[in-house]
Z-matrix of the N, CA and C atoms (Angstrom, degrees):
N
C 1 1.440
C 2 1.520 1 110.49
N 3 1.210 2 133.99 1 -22.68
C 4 1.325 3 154.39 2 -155.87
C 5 1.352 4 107.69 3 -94.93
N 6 0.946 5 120.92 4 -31.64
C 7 1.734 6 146.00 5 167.89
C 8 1.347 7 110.36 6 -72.08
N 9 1.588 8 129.46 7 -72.28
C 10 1.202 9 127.54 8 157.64
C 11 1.140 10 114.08 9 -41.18
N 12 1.269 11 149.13 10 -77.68
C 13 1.508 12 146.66 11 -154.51
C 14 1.698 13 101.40 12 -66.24
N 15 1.510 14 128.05 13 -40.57
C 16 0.983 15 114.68 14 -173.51
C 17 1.962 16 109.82 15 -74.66
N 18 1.421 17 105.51 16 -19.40
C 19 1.588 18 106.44 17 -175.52
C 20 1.993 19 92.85 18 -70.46
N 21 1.365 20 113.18 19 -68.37
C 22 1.481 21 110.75 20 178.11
C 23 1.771 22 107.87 21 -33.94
N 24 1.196 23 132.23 22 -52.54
C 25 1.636 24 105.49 23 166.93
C 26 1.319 25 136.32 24 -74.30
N 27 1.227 26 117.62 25 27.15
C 28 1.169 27 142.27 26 -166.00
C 29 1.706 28 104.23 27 -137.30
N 30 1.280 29 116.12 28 -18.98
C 31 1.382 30 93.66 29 -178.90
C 32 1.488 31 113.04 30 108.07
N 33 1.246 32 115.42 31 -28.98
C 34 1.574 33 134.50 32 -149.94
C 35 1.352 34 101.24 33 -95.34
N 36 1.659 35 117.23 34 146.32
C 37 1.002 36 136.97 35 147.78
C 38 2.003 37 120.47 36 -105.93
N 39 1.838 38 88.70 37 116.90
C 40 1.645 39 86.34 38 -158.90
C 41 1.775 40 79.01 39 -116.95
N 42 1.963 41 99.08 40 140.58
C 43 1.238 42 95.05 41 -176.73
C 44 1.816 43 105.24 42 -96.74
N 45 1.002 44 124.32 43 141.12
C 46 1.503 45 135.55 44 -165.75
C 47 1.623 46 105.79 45 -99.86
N 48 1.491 47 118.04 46 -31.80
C 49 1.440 48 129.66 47 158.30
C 50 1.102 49 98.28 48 -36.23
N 51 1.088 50 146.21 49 -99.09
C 52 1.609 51 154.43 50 178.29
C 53 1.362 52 114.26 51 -7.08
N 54 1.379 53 120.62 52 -3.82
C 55 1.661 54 115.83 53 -178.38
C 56 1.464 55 112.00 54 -117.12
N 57 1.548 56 96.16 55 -1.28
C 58 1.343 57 116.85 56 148.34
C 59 1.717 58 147.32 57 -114.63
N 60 1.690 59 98.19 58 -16.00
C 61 1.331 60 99.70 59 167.30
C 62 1.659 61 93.28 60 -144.10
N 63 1.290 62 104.21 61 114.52
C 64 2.029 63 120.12 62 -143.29
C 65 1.877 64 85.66 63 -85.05
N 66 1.001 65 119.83 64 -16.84
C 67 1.727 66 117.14 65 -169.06
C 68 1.644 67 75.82 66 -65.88
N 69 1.510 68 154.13 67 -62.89
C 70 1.172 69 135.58 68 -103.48
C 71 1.999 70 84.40 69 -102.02
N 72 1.361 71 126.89 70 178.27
C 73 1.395 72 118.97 71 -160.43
C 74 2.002 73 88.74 72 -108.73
N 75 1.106 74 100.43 73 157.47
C 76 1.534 75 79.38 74 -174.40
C 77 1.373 76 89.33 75 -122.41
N 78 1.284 77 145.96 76 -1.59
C 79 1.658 78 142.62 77 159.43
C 80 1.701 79 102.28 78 84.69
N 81 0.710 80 102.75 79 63.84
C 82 1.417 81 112.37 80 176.95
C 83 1.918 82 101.76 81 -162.72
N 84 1.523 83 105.53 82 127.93
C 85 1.432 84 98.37 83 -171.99
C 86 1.597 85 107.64 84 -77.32
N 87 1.242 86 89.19 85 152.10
C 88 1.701 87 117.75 86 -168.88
C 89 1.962 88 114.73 87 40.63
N 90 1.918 89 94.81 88 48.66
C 91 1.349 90 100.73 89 167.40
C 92 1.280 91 116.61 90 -86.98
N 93 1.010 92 147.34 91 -20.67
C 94 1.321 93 137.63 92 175.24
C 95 1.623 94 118.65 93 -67.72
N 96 1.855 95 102.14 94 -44.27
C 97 1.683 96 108.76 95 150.74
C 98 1.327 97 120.15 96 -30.86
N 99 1.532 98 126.06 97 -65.98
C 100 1.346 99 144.17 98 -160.53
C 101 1.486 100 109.12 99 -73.41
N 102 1.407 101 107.20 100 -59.67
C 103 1.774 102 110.31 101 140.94
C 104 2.010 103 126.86 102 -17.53
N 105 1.383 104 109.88 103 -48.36
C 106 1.125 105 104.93 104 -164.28
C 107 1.551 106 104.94 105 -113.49
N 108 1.552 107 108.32 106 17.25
C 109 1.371 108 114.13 107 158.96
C 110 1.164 109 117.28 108 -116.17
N 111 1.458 110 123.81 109 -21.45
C 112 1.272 111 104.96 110 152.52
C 113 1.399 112 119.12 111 -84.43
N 114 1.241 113 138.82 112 6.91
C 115 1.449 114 120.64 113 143.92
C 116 1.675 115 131.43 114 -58.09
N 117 1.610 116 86.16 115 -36.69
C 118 1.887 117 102.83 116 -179.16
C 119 1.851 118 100.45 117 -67.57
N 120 1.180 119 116.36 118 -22.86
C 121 1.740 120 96.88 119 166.41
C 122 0.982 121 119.62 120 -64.91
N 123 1.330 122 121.87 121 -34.75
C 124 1.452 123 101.39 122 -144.12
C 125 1.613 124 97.93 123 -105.05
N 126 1.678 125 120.75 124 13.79
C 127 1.140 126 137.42 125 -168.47
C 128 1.078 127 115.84 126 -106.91
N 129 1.506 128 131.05 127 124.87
C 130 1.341 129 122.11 128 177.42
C 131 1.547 130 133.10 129 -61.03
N 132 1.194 131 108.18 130 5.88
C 133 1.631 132 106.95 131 -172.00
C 134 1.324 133 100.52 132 -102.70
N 135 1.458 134 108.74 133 131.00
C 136 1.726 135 110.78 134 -174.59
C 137 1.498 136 106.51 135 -79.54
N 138 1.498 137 113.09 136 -17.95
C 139 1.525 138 125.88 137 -161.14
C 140 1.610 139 85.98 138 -80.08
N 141 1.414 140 124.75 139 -53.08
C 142 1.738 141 113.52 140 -176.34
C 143 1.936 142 114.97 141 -70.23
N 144 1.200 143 100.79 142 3.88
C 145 1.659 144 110.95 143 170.90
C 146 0.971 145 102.21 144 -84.96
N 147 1.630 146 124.71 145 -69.39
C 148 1.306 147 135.32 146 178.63
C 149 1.614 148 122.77 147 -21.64
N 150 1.343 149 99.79 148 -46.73
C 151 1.867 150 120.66 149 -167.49
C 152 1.500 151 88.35 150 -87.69
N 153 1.136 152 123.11 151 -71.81
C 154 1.643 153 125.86 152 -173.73
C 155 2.110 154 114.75 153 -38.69
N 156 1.523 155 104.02 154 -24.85
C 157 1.172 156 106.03 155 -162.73
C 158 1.516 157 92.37 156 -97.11
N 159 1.633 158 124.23 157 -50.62
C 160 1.533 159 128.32 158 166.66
C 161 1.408 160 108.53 159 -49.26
N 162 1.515 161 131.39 160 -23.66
C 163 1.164 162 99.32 161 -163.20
C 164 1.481 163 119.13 162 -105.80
N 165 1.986 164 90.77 163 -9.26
C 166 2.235 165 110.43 164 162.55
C 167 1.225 166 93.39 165 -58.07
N 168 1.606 167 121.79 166 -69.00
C 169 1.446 168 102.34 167 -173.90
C 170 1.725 169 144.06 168 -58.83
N 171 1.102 170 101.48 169 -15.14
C 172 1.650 171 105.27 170 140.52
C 173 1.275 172 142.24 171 -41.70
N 174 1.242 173 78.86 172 -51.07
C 175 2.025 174 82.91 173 -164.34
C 176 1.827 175 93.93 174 -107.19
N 177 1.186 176 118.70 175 -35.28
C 178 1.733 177 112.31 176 167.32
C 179 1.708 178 147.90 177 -102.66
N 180 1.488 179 77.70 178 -21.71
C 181 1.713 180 101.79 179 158.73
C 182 1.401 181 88.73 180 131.38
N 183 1.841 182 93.11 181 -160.86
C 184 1.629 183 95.67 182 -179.71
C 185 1.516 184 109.81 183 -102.04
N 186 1.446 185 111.46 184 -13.98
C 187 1.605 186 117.37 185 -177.40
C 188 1.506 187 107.27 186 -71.82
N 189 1.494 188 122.26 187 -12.23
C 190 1.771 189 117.49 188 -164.88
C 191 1.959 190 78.55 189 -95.89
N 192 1.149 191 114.11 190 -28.58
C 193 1.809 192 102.76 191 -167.35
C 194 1.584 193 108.80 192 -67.54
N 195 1.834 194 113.39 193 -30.29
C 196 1.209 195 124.06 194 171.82
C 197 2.025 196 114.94 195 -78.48
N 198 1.020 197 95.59 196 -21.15
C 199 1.437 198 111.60 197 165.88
C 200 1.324 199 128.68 198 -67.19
N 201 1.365 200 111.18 199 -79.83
C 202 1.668 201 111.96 200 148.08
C 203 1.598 202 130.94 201 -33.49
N 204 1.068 203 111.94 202 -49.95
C 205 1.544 204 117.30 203 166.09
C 206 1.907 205 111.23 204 -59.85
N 207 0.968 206 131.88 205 -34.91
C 208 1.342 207 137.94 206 166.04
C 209 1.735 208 118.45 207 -53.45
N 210 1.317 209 97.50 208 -45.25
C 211 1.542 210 118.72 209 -144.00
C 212 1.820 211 76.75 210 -98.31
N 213 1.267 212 123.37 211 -34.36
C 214 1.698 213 109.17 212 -156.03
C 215 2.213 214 85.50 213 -103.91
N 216 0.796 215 110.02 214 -22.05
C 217 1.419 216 98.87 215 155.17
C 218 1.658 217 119.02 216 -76.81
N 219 0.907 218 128.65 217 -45.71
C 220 1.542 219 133.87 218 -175.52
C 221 1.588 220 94.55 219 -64.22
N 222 1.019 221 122.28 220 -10.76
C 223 2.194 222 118.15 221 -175.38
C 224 1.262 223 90.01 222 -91.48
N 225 1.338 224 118.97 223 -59.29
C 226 1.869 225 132.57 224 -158.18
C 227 1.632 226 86.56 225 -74.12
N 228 1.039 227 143.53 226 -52.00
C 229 1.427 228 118.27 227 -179.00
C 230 1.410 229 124.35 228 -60.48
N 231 1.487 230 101.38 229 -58.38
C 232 1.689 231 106.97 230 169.20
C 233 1.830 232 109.59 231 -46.86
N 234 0.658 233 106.40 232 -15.00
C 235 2.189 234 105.97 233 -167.11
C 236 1.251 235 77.33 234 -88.51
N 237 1.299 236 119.78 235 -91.00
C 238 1.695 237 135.97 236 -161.86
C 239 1.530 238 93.76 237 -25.15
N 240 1.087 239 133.32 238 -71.47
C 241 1.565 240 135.32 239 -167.65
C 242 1.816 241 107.43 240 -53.27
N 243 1.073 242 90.44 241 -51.02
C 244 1.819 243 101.12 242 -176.30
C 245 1.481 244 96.75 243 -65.68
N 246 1.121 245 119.95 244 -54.68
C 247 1.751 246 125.03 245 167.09
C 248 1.387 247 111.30 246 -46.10
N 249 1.261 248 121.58 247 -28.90
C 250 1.567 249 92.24 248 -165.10
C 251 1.151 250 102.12 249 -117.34
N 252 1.994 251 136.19 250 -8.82
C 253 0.884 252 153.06 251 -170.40
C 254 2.483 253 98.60 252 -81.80
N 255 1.528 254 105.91 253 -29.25
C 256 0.689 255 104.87 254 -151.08
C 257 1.649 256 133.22 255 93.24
N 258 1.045 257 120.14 256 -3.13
C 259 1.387 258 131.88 257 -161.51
C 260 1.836 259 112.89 258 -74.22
N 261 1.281 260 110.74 259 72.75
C 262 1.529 261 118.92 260 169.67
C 263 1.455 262 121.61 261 -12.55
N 264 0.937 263 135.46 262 160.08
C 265 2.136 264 124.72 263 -174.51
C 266 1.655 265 75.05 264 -100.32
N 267 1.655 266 115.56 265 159.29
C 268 0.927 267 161.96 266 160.34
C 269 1.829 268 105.82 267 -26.71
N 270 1.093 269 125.48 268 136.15
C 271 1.395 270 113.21 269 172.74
C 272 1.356 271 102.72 270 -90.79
N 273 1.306 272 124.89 271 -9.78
C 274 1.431 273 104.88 272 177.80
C 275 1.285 274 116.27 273 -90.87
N 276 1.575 275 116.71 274 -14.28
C 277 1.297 276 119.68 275 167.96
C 278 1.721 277 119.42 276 -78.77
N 279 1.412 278 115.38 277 -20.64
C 280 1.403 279 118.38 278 170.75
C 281 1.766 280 124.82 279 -55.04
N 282 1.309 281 107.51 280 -33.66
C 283 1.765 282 97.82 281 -168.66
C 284 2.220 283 98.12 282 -85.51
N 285 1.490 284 99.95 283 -35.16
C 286 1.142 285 105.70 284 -166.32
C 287 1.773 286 109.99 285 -65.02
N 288 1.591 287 126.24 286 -6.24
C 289 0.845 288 149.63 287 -125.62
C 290 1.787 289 99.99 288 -140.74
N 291 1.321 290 93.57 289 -47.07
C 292 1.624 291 86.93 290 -166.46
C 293 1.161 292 129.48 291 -71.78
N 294 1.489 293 123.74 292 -21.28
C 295 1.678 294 121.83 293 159.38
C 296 1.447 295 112.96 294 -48.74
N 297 1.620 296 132.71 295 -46.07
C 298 0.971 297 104.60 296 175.74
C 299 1.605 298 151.01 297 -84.38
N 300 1.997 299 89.79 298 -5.92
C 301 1.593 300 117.52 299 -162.88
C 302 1.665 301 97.05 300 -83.84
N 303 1.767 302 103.33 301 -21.59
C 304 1.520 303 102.30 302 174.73
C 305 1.458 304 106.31 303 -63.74
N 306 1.552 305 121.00 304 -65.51
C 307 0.969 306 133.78 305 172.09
C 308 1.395 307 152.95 306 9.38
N 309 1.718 308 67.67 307 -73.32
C 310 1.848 309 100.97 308 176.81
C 311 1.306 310 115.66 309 -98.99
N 312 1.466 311 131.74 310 7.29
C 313 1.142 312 156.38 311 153.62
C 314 1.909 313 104.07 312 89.51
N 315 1.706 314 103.45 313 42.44
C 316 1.651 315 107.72 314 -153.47
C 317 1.805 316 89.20 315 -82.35
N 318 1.681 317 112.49 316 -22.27
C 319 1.629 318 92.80 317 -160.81
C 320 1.748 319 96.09 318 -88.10
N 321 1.934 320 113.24 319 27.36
C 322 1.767 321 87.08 320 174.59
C 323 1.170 322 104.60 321 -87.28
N 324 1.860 323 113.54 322 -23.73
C 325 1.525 324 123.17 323 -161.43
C 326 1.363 325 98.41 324 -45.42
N 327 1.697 326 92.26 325 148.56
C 328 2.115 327 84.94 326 179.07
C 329 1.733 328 104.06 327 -84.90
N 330 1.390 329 128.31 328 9.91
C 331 1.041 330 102.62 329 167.77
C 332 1.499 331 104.73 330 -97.57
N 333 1.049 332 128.20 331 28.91
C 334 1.558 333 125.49 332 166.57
C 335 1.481 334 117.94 333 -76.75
N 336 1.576 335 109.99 334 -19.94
C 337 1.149 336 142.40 335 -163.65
C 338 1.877 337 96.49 336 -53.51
N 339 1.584 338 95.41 337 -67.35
C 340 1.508 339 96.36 338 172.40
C 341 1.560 340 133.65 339 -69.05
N 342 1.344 341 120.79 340 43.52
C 343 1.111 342 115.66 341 -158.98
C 344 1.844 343 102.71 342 -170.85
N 345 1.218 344 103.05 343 -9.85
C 346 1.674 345 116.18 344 -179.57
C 347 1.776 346 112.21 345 -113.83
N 348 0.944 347 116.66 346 -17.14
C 349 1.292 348 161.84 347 -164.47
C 350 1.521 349 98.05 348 -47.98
């Protein structure tokens, strides 16, 4: 949601499809990079980390690879806790939210479970 709202003050149309089917361009520079490093987390091959992490720093430097790595741990901790605490998402964040969670097919995940409820 943070992506959308921040592209609308900006002028921008940022496509959010793309964080689910990575071929599509998501308009944000070096998103498809950022895209294909957060796939390399959550993937067991250190060799597709390796490439995913050389190839942010290419196209964004080396401070966005230490950036991203911050920012995609700080999600997986906050979830895990909210996940394991039980902690439902926000009702005020649910309606503003749901065109795209339909979308992107976010309410099959079973942790949607706690939060649709």
């Amino acid at each position: 949601m943070v992506l959308r709202e921040s592209g609308r003050l900006q002028n921008k149309v940022f496509n959010i499809e793309a964080i689910m089917q990575p071929t599509l361009e998501v308009g944000v520079e070096g998103g498809g990079e950022l895209l294909a490093f957060a796939d390399a987390i959550l993937s067991a091959d250190r060799n597709e980390l390796d490439r995913a992490r050389l190839a942010l720093a290419d196209v964004l430097g080396k401070a966005a690879v230490a950036s991203a790595s911050i920012i995609a741990a700080d999600f997986s901790k906050n979830d895990r806790i909210a996940n394991g605490l039980g902690i439902p998402i926000e009702p005020m964040e649910l309606e503003p939210t749901a065109d795209f969670r339909e979308a992107l097919g976010i309410n099959q995940f079973r942790s949607a479970a706690n939060s649709l409820s």
